[in-house]
KOLLUMTOR-598987 format. One record per residue: residue in one letter; x, y, z of N, C-alpha, C, O in turn. Coordinates in steps of 0.05 Angstrom, whole numbers, padded with zeros to 5 digits, always signed. Atoms other than C-alpha are relative to their C-alpha. Example, Ala and Ser with C-alpha at 12.3 -4.5 7.8 and 13.67 -1.06 7.14 Angstrom:
BEGIN
A+00018-00024+00000+00246-00090+00156+00018+00024+00000+00039+00024+00013 S-00016-00024-00001+00273-00021+00143-00015+00022+00014-00005+00044+00018 
This chain:
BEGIN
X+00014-00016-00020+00375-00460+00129-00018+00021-00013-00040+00029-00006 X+00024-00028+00019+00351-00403+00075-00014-00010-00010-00033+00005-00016 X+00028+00012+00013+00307-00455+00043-00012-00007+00023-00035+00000+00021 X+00020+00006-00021+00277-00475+00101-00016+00024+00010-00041+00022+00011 X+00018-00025-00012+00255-00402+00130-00016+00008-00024-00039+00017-00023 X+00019-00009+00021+00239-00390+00057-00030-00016+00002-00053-00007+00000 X+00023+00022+00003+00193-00451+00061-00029+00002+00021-00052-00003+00014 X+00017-00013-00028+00158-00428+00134-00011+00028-00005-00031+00035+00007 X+00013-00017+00009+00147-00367+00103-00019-00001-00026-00037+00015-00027 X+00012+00003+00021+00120-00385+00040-00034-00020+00013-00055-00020+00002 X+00016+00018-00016+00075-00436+00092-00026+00019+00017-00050+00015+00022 X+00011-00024-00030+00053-00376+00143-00018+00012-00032-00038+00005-00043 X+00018-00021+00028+00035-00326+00078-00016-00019-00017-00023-00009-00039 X+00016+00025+00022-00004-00391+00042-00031-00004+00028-00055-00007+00024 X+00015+00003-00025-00034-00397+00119-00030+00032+00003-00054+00033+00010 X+00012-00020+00004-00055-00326+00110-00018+00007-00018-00039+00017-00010 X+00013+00002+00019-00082-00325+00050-00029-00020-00004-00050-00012-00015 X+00027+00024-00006-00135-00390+00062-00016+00017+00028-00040+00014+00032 X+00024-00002-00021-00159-00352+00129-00006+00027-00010-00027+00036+00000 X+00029-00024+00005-00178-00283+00092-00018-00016-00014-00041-00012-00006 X+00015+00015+00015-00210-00334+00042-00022-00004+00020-00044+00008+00019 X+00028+00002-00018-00251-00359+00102-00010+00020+00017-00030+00014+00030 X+00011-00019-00009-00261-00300+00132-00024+00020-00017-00042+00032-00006 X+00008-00004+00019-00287-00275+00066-00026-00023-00002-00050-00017-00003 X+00035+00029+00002-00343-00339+00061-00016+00004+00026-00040+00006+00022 X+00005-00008-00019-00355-00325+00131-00017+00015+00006-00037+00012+00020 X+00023-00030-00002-00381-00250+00122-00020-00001-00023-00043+00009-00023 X+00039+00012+00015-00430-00275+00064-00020-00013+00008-00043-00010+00000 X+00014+00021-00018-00455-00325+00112-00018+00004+00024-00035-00010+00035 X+00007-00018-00033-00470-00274+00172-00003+00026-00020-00021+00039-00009 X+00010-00034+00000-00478-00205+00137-00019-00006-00014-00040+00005-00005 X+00020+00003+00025-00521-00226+00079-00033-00004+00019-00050+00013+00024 X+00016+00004-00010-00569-00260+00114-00012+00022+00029-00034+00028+00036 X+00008-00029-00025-00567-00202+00177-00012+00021-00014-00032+00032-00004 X+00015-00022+00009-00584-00153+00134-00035-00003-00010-00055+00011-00011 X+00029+00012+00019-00642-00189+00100-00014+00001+00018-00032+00018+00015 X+00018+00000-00022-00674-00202+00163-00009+00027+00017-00033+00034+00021 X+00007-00027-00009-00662-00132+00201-00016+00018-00026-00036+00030-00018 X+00021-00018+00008-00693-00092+00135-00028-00011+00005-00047+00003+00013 X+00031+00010-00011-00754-00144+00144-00011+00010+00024-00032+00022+00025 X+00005-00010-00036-00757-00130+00222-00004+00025-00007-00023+00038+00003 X+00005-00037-00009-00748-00057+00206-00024+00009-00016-00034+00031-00009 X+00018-00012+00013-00807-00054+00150-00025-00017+00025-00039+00000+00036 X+00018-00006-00015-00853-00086+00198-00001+00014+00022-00024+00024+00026 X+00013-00011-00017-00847-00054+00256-00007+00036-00016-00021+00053-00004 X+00009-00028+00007-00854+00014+00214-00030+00000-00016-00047+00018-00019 X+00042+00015+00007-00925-00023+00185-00012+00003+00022-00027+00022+00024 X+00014+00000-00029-00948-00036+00257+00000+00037+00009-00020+00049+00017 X+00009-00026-00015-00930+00037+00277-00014+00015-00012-00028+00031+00001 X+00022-00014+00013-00968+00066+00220-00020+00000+00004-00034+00019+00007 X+00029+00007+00001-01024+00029+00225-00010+00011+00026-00032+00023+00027 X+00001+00000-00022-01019+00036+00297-00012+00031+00013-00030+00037+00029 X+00004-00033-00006-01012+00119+00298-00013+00006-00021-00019+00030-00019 X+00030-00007+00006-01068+00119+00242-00019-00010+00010-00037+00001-00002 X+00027-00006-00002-01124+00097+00271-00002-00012+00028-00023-00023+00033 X-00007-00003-00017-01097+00087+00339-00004+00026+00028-00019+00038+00043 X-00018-00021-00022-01054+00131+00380+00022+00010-00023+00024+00002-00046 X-00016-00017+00015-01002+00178+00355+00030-00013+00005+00049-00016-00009 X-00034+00019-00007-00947+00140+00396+00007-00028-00007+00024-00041+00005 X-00009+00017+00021-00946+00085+00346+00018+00007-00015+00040-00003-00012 X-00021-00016+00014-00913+00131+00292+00024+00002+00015+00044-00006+00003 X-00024+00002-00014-00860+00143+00351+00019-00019+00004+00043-00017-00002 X-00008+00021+00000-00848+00080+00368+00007-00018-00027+00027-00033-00027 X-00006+00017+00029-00847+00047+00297+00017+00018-00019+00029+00010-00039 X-00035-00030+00022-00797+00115+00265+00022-00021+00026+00036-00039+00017 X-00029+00005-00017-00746+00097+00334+00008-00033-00011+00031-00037-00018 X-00022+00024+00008-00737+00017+00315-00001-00002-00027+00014-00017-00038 X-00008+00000+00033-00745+00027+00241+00021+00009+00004+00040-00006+00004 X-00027-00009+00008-00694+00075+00243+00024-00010+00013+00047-00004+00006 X-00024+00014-00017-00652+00033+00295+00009-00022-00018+00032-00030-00016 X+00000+00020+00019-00663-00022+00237+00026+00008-00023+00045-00004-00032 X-00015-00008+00031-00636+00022+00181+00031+00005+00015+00050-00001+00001 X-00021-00003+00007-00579+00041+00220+00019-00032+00009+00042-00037+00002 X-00017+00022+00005-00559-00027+00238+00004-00015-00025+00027-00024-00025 X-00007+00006+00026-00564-00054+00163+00032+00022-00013+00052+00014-00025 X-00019-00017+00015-00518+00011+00143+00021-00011+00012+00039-00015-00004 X-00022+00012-00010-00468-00021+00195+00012-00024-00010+00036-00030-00013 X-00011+00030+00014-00469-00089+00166+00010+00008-00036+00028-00004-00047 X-00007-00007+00023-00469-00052+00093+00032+00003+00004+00048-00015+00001 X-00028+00002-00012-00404-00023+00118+00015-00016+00001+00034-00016-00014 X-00014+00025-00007-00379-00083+00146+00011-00008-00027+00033-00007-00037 X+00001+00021+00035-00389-00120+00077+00014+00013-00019+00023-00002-00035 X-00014-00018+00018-00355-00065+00036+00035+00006+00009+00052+00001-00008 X-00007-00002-00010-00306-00048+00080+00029-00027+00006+00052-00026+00000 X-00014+00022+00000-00277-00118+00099+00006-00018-00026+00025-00034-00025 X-00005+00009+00017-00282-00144+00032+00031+00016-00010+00053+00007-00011 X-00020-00013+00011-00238-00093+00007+00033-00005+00024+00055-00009+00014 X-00017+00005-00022-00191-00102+00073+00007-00024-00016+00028-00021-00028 X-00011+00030-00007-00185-00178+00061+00019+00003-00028+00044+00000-00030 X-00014+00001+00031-00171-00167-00018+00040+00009+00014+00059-00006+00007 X-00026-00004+00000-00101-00139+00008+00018-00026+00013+00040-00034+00007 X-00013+00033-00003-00085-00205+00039+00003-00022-00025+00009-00045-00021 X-00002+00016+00027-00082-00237-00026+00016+00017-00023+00011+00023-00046 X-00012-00029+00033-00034-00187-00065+00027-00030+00003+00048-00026-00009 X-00023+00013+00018+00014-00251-00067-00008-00012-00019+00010-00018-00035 X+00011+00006+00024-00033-00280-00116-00002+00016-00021-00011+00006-00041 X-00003-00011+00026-00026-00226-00164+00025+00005-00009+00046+00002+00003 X-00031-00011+00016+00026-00200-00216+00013+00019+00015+00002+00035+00031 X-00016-00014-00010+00082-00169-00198-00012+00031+00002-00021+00045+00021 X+00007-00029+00005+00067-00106-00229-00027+00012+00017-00025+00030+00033 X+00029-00003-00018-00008-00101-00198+00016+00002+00033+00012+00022+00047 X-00009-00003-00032+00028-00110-00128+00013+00026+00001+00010+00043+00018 X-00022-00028-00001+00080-00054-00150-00021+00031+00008-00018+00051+00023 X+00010-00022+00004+00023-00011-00169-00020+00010+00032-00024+00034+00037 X+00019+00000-00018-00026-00018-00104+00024+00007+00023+00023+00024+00040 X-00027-00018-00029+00039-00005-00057+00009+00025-00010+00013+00044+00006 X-00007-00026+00005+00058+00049-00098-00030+00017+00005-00024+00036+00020 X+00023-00011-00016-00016+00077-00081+00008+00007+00030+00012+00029+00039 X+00010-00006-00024-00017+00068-00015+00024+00014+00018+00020+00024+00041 X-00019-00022-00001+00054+00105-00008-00004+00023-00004+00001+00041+00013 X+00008-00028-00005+00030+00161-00038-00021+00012+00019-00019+00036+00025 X+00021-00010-00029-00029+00169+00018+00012-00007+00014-00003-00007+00033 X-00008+00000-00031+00020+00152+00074+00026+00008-00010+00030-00011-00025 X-00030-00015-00003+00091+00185+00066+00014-00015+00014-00002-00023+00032 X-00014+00016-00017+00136+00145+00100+00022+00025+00009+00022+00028+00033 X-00014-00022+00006+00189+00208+00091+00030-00015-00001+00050-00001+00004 X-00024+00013+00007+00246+00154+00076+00023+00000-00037+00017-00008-00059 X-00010+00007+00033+00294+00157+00013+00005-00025-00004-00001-00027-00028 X-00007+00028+00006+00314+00082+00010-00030-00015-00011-00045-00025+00006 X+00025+00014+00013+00256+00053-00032-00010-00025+00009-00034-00031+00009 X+00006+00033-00011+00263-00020-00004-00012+00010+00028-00034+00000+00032 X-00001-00002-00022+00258+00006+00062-00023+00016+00004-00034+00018+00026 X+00029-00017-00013+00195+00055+00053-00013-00027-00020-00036-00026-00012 X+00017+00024+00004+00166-00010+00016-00006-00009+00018-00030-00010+00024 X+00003+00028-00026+00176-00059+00074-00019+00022+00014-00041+00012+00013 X+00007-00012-00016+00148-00001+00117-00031-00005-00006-00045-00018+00010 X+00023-00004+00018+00084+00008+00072-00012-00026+00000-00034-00030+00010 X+00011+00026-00006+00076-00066+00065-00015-00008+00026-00038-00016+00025 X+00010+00006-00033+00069-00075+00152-00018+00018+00005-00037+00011+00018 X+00021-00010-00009+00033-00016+00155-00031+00006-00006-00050+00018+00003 X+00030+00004+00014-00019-00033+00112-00010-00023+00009-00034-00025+00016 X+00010+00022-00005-00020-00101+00126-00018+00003+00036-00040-00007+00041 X+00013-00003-00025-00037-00082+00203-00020+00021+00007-00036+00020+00025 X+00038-00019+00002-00092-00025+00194-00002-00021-00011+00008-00040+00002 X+00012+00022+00004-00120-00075+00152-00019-00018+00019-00043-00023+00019 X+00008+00033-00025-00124-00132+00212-00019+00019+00014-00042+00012+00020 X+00022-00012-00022-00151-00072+00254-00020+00009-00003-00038+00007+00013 X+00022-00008+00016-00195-00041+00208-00023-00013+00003-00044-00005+00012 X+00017+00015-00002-00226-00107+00200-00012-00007+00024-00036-00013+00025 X+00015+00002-00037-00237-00117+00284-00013+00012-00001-00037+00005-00001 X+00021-00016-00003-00263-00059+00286-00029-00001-00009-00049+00003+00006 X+00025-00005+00009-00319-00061+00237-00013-00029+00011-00037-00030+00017 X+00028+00025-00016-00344-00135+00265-00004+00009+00015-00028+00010+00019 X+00016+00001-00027-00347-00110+00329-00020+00028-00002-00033+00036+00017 X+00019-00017+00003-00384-00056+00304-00033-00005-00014-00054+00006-00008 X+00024+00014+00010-00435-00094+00263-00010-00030+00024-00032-00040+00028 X+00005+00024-00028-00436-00153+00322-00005+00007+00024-00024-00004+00036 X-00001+00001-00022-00425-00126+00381-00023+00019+00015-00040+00015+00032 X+00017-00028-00005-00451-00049+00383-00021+00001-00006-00038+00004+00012 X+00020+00001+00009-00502-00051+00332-00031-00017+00016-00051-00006+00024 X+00025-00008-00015-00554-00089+00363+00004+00003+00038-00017-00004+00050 X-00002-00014-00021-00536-00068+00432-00019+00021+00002-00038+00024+00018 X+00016-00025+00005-00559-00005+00403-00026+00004-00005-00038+00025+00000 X+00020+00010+00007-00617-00036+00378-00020-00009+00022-00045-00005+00022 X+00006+00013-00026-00627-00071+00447-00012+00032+00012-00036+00036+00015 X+00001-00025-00017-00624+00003+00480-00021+00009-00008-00038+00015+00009 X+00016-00017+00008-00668+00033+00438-00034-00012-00001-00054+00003+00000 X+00027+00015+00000-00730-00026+00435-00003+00004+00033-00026+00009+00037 X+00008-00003-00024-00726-00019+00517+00002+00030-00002-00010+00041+00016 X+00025-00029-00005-00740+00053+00507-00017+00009-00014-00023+00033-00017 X+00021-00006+00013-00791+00044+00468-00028-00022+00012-00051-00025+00003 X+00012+00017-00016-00814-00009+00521-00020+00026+00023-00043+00028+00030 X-00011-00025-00019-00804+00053+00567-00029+00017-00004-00048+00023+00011 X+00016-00028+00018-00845+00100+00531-00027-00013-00006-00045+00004-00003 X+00025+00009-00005-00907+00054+00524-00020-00002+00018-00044-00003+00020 X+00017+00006-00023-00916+00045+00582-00004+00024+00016-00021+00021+00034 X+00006-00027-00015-00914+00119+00611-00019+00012-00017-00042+00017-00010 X+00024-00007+00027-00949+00140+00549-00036-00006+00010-00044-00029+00015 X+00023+00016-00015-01023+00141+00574-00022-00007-00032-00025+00008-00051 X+00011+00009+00017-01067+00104+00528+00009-00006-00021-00003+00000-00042 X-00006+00018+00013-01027+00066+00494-00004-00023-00005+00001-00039+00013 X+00005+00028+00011-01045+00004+00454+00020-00025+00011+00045-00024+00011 X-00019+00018-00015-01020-00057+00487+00017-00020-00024+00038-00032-00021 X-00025+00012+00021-00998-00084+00415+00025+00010-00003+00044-00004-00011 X-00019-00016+00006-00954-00029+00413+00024-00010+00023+00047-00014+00014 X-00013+00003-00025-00921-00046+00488+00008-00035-00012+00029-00046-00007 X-00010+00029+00009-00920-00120+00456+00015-00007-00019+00021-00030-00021 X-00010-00004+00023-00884-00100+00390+00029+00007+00008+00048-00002-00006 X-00016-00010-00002-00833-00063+00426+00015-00018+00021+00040-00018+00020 X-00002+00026-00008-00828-00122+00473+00020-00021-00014+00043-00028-00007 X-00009+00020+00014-00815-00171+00422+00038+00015-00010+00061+00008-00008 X-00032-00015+00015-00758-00121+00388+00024+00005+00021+00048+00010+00018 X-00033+00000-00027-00718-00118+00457+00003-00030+00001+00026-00038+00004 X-00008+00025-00008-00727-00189+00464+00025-00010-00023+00048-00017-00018 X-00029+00003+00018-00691-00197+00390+00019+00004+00002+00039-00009-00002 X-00029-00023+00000-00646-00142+00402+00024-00024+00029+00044-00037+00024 X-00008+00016-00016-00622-00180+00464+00009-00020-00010+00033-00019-00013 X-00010+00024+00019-00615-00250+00426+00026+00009-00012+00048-00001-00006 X-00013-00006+00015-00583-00214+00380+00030+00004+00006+00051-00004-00004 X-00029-00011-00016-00530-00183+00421+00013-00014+00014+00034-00008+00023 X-00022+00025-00023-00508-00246+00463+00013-00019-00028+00032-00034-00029 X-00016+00023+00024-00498-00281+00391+00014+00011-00004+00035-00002-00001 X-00016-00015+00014-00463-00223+00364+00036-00008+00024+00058-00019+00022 X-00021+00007-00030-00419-00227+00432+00020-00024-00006+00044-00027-00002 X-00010+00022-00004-00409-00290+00421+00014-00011-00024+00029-00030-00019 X-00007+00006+00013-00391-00296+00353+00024+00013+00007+00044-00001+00010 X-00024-00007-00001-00341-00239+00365+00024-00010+00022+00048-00005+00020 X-00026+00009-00014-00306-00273+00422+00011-00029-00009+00035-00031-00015 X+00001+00026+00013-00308-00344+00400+00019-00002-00021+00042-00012-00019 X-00005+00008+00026-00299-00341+00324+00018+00029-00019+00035+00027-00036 X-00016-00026+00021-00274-00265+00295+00014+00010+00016+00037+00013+00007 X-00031-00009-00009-00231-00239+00345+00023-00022+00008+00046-00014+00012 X-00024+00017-00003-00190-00304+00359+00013-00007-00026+00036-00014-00022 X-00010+00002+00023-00177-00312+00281+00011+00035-00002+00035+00040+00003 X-00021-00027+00004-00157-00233+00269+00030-00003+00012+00052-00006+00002 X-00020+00004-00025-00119-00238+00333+00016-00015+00000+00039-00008+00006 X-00016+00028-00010-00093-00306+00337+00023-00009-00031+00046-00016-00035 X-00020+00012+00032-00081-00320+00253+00004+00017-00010+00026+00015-00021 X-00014-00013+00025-00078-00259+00212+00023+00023+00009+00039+00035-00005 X-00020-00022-00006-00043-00214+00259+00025-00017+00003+00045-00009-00010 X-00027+00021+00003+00010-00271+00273+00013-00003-00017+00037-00008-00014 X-00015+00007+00012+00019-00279+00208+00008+00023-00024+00016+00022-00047 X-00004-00025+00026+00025-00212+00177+00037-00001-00002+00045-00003-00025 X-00030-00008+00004+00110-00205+00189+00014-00027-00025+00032-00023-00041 X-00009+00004+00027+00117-00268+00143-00019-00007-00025-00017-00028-00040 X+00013+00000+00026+00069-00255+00090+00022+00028+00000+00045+00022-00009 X-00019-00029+00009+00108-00181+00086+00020-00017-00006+00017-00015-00030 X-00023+00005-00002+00174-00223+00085-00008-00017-00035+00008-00016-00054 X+00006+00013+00025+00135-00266+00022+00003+00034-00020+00020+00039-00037 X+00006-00023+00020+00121-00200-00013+00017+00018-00006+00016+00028-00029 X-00030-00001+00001+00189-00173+00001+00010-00005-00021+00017+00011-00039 X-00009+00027+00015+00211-00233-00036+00001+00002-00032+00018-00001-00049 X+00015+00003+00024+00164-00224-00092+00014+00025-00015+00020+00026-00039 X+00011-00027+00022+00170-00149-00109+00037-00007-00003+00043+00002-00025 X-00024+00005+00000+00251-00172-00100+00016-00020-00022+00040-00020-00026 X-00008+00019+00009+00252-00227-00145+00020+00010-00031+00043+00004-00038 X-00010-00009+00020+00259-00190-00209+00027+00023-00006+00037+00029-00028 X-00023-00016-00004+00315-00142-00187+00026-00007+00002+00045+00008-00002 X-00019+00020-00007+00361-00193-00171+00021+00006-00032+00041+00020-00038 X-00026-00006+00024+00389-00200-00243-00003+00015-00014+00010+00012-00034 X-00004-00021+00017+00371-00134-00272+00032+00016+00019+00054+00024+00009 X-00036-00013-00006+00432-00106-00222+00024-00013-00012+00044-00002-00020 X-00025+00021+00008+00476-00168-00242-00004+00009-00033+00016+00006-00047 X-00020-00011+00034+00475-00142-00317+00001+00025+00003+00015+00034-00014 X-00012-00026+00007+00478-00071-00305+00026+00001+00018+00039+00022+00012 X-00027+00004-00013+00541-00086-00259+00027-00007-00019+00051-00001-00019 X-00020+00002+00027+00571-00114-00321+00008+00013-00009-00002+00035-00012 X-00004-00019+00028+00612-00091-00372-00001-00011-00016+00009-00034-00019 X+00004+00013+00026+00588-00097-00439+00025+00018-00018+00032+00041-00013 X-00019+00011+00029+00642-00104-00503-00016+00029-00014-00036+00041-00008 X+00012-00012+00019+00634-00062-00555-00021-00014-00020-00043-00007-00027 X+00019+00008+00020+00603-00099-00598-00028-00021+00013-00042-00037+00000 X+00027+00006-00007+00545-00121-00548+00001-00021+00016-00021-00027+00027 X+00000+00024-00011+00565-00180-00516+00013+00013+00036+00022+00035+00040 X-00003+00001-00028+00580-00184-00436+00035-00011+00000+00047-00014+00021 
């Protein structure tokens, strides 16, 4: 019966391990290319508004600073993201490293969280779950912050710059057509984002890594456990004088 739960656990934490992997290929696949595209979007429309509020109108410059800078801050969100979740996922994979490397990254993240326990196994296991689940949430959070909010925000801000063209008197109708196009993206943008996050990133957080955080902890348990086993069984001994057990 103990090889078998060993075996379901060793199954679940092997399960865990392959979906930060794809979660990890995932956010190269979707941030890389998002960013690439929003700094492009964001250097033209700040071309168009120059050009626009030099030899124009003045409410080009307005318009082309508000979705540039709506640009830059959605890239810094996806930067985020990409930094952020990489580093998150890396802790789903601490059964692939050496013991000692595992010892040393729990002993970290003990000293920034106190558990205020004396039993060492027991502020381990603690430290283990409670890392492992910030982690999961950490990582929700920042998709739905690079998916969901971001161009939302983006959305909000190209319809008030829709807004603002059109009360604006003598304004260039490229300008009302520029800011146009950037709600229309922003919009796109935000029903994919939507959609990716309900679909594809919150049913894997949710569904696989939070499910399977209690037996990856129970693997790692295991692990940081393995080697203690027979250092107690010889210091329990008594050794001979002359060296032998």
């Amino acid at each position: 019966m103990g090889v078998c739960l060993s075996s379901v656990s060793k199954d679940e934490a092997s399960k865990l391990y392959k979906t930060a992997l794809y979660l990890r290929h995932l956010l190269a696949a979707l941030a890389i290319p998002c960013v690439i595209l929003i700094i492009i979007l964001g250097a033209v429309f700040l071309i168009v508004g120059a050009v626009v509020g030099a030899t124009t109108h003045w409410s080009g410059i307005l318009v082309g600073g508000i979705l540039f800078i709506s640009c830059v801050a959605g890239a810094v969100m996806f930067w985020d993201l990409w930094g952020t979740v990489s580093v998150g996922l890396s802790m789903f994979e601490l059964a692939s490293c050496p013991k000692d490397e595992l010892v040393q990254k729990l002993q970290k993240y003990k000293e920034r969280n106190q558990t205020g326990k004396s039993d060492d196994i027991e502020a381990a296991d603690e430290a283990i779950r409670n890392m492992c689940e910030g982690v999961a949430d950490t990582i929700l959070s920042k998709f739905t912050m690079a998916f969901q909010w971001a161009p939302l925000l983006f959305t909000a801000l190209a319809t008030l710059c829709c807004i603002l063209s059109v009360v604006i008197e003598d304004v260039p109708k490229g300008l009302l057509i520029a800011s146009i196009i950037g709600s229309a993206v922003g919009s796109i943008a935000s029903v994919c984002g939507i959609i990716i996050m309900c679909c594809i990133l919150k049913p894997i957080v949710e569904g696989h890594v939070k499910a399977a955080i209690d037996p990856y902890v129970e693997s790692l348990q295991k692990k940081l456990a393995a080697d203690e086993m027979p250092v107690a069984g010889v210091d329990s001994a008594p050794y001979q004088e002359d060296g032998t057990v």
